[in-house]
C-alpha positions in Angstrom: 64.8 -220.9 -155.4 65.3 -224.5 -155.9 69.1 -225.2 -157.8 68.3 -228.6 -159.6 70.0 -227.7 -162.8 72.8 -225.4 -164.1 72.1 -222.1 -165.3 74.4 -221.9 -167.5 74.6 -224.9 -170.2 78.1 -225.8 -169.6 77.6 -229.2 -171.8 76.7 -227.0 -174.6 79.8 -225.4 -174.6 82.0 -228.2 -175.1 80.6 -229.0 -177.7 81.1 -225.8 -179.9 84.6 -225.6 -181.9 87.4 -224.0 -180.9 87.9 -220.6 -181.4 84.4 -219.9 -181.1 83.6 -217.0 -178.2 80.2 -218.7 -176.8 82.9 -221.4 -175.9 84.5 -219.6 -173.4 83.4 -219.6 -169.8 83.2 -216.2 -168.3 83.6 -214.8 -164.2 80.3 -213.6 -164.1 78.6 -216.9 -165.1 80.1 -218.9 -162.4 79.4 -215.8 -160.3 75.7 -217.1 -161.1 76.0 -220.5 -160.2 77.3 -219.7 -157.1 74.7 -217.6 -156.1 72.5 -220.2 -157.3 73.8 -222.8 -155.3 73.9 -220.9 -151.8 70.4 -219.5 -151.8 69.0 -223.4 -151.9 70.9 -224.0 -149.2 69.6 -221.1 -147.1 66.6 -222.4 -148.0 67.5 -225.7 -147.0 68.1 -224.5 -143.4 65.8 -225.1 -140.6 64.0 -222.4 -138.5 67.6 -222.7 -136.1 70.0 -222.5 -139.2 70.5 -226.0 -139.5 70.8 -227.8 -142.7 69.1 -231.5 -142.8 71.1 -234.7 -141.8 73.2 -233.2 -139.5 73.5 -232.8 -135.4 72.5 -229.8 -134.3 74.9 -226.8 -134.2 78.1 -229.0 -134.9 77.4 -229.6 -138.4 78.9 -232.9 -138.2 77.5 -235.8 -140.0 75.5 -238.2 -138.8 77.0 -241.8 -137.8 79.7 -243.0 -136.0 83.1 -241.9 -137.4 86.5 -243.2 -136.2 89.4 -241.3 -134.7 87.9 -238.1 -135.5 89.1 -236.1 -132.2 92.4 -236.3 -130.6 93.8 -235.6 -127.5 97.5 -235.1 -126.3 98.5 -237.9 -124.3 101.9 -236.6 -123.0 104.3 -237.3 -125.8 101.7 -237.5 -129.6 98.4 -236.8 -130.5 96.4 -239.4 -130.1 93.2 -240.3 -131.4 89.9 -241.2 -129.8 87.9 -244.7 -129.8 84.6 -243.6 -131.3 82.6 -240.7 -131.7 79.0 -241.3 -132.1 76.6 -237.9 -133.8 73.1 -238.1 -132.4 70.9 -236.5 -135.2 67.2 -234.6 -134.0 67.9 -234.4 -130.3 69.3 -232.0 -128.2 72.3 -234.7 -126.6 74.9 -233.1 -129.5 77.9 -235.4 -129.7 78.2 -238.8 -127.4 82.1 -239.5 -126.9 82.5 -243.1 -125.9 85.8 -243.0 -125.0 87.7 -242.1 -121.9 88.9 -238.6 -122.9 90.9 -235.5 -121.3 89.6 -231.3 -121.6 92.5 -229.2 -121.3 96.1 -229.6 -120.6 97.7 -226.9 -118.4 96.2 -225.2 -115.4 95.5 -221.8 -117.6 92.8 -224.0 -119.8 89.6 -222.7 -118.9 86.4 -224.7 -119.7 82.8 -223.6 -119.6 79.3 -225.8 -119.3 76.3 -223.7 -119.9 73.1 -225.2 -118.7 72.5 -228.0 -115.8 74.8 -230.9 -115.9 74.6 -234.3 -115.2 77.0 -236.8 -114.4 76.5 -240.6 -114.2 72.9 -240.3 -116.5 72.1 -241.0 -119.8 70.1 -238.7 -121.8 66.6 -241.5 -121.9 67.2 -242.4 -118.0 65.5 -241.0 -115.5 66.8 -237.5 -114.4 66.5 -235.7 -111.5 64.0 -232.6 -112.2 65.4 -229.1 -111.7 62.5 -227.1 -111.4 63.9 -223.7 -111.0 64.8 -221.6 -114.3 68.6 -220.7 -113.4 71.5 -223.1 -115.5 74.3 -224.4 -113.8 73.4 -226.8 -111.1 75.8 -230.1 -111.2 73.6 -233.7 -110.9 75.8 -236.3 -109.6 74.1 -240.0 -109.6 76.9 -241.5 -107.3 78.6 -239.0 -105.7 82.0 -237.2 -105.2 85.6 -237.6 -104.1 87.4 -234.8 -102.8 91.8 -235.4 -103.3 91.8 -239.0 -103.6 95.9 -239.3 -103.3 96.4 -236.0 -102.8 94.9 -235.9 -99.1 94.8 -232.4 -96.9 95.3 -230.7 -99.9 91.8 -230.9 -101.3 89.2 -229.0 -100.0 85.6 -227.8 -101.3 85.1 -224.1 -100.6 81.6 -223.0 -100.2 82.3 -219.5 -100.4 79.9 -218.3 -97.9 76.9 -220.7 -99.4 75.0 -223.6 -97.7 75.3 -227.7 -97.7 71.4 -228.7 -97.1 69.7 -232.1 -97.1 72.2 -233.9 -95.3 71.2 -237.1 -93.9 72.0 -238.6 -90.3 75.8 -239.4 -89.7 77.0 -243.4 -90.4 80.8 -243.2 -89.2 83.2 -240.6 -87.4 83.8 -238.8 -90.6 80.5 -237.4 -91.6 79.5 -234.6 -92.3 76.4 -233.9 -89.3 73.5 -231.3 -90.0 72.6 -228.5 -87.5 69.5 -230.5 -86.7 71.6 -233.8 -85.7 73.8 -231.6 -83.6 70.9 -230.0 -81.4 68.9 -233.5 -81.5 72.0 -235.3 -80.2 73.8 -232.3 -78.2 74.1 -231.8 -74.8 72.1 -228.7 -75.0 69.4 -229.7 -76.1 66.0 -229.0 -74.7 64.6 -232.0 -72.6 65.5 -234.5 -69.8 69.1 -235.8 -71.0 70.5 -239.2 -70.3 74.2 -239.9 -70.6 75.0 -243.8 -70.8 72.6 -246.6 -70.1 74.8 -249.0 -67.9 77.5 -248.6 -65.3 80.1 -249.7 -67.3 79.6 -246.8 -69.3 82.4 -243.8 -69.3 81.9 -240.0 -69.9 85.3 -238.0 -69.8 84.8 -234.0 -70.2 87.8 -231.8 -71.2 88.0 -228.8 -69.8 86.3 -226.6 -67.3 82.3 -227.6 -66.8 79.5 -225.1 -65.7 76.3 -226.7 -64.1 73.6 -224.4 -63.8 74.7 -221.7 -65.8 73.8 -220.6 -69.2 76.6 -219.7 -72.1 75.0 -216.0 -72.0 75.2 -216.1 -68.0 78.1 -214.4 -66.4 80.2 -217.7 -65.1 82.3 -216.9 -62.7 86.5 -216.7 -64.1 88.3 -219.6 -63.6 91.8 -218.0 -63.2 93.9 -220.9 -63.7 95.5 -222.2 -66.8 94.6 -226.2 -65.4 91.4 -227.1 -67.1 89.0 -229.5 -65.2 87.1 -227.6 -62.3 83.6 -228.2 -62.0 81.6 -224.8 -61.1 78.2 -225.6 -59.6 75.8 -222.4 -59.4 73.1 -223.8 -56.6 74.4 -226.9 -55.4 75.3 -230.7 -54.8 73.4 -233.3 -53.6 75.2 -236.6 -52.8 72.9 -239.8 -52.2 69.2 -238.3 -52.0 67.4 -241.5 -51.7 70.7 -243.7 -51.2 71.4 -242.2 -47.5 74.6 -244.0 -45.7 75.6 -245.2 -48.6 77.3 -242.7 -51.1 80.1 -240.3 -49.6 82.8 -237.6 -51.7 86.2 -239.2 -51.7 88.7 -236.4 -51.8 91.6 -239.0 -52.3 94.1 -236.8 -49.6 93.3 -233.0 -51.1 91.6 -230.4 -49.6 88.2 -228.7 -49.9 88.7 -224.6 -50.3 86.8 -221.8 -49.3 84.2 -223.6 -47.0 82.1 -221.2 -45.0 81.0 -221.5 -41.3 79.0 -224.4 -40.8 75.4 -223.3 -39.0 74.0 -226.3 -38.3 74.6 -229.7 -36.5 75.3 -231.0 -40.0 77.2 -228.9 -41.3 80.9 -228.9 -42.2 83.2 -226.1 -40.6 86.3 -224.8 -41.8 90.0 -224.8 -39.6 89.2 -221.6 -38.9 85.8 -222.0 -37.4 87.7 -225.1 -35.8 89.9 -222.7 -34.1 88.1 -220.0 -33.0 85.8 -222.4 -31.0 88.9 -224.1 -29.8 90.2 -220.3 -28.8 86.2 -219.8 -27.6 86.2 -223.0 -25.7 90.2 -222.8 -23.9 89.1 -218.6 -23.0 85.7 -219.6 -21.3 87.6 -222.5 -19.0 90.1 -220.4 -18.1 87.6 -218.0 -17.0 85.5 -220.5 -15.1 88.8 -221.5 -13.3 89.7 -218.1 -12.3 86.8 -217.2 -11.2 85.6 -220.8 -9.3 86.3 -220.3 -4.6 86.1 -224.2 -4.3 86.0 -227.2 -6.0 82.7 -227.3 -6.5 82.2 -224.2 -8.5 85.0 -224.9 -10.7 83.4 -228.4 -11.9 80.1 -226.0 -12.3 81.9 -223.6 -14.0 84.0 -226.1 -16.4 80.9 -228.0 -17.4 78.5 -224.8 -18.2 81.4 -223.9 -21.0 81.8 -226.9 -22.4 77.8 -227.4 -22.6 77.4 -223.7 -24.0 79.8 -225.3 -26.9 78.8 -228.4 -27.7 75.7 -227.6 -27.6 76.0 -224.4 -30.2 
């Protein structure tokens, strides 16, 4: 039904006299025009419900308008720069002004659909290629509590960071693959430094040899710093007479019997050849007629011990 006309000859009636009944204009007739009038626009309306010349489920005008949205600045309403309605497109209203959402913490505000900050709507947007809403683009990035540091936080909720690149300063974040690429325990030959001006200081208790899963023996003490080796030092292998441990006046613990020429021996092995050495002599002396088979008797122990 197309409504160019009234149905109802409303001209006509003005000009009849008064006092004549087809002057008067009854309920029913502008029931009809009314009726009229809203079936064109239904059929007016595009296949989403939208009537021509305006933006897409706002119903406002196209154009730019001044000062039509407001916002409470702390003490009036006051009113925007410019809002500009974008007809045929699915960018809705563009808001060039600086502008505030909400003003208490119980405000709640809702973005259905991707979103994507720092882009226009003709540049050149990332593609989201999976079908589930709600992923937020940023073109430049994030800040975290600016002037309200240790406050701030982004909680992940039990959810992943991925696509991290490789650290540039202290405060990075690092990704699992920089930590076991740059990690002491990573597979490989490891070198620490690259000249002997170089430093390496390790806090706490270290374990050479032994594996995190390995039983490791318990270091009872509450003084971090004790080196636990599981086979072994080697001190100057192909720099012989010239490297040596410096104990700088403390004391090497728990050494067993030396049972070699080269070996080290402990106080008490020191002693008990001492005791060894003193019984044997005294032996040899009680036990010696003359002179001659005393000095025998003397020099067989000592030889039996030095050469043991």
């Amino acid at each position: 039904m197309s409504y160019n006309e009234s149905i109802v000859k409303y001209g006509d009636k003005d000009s009849l006299k008064a006092g004549n009944p087809e002057k008067r204009i009854m309920g029913y007739e502008l029931q009809v025009e009314f009726d009229a009038i809203g079936a064109t626009f239904e059929e007016m309306r595009d296949e989403n419900g939208h009537l021509p010349g305006t933006t897409p489920g706002d119903g406002l005008p196209v154009g730019e308008s001044e000062g039509q949205l407001t916002y409470w600045d702390g003490a009036d309403w006051a009113t925007t720069s410019l809002i500009k309605v974008v007809p045929n497109t699915a960018q809705g209203v563009v808001m060039r002004t600086s502008t505030l959402i909400g003003d208490s913490n119980d405000d709640q505000h809702f973005i259905v659909g991707d979103t994507y900050i720092g882009y226009t709507e003709n540049g050149d947007k990332p593609d989201n290629s999976d079908t589930v809403g709600g992923t937020l683009f940023l073109n430049r990035g994030v800040i975290v509590g600016r002037g309200n540091q240790g406050n701030a936080s982004i909680g992940m909720e039990g959810n992943i960071i991925f696509d991290l690149g490789d650290p540039t300063s202290d405060t990075c974040a690092v990704s699992k693959k920089w930590v076991e690429d740059n990690s002491l325990s990573s597979t490989g030959d490891t070198q620490l430094g690259n000249s002997n001006d170089d430093q390496h200081v390790i806090v706490g208790d270290t374990y050479i040899g032994y594996t995190v899963d390995d039983g490791k023996p318990d270091n009872n003490d509450a003084v971090g710093g004790t080196l636990f080796l599981h086979r072994g030092m080697i001190v100057g292998r192909g720099n012989v007479g010239s490297a040596s441990i410096v104990m700088e006046g403390n004391i090497i613990a728990g050494l067993g019997n030396g049972q070699y020429n080269d070996h080290a021996v402990n106080l008490a092995q020191l002693n008990s050849s001492r005791a060894a050495m003193a019984s044997a002599i005294t032996d040899a002396v009680s036990k010696a007629t003359d002179l001659d088979e005393l000095k025998q008797g003397i020099t067989a122990s000592l030889k039996q011990f030095l050469e043991s």
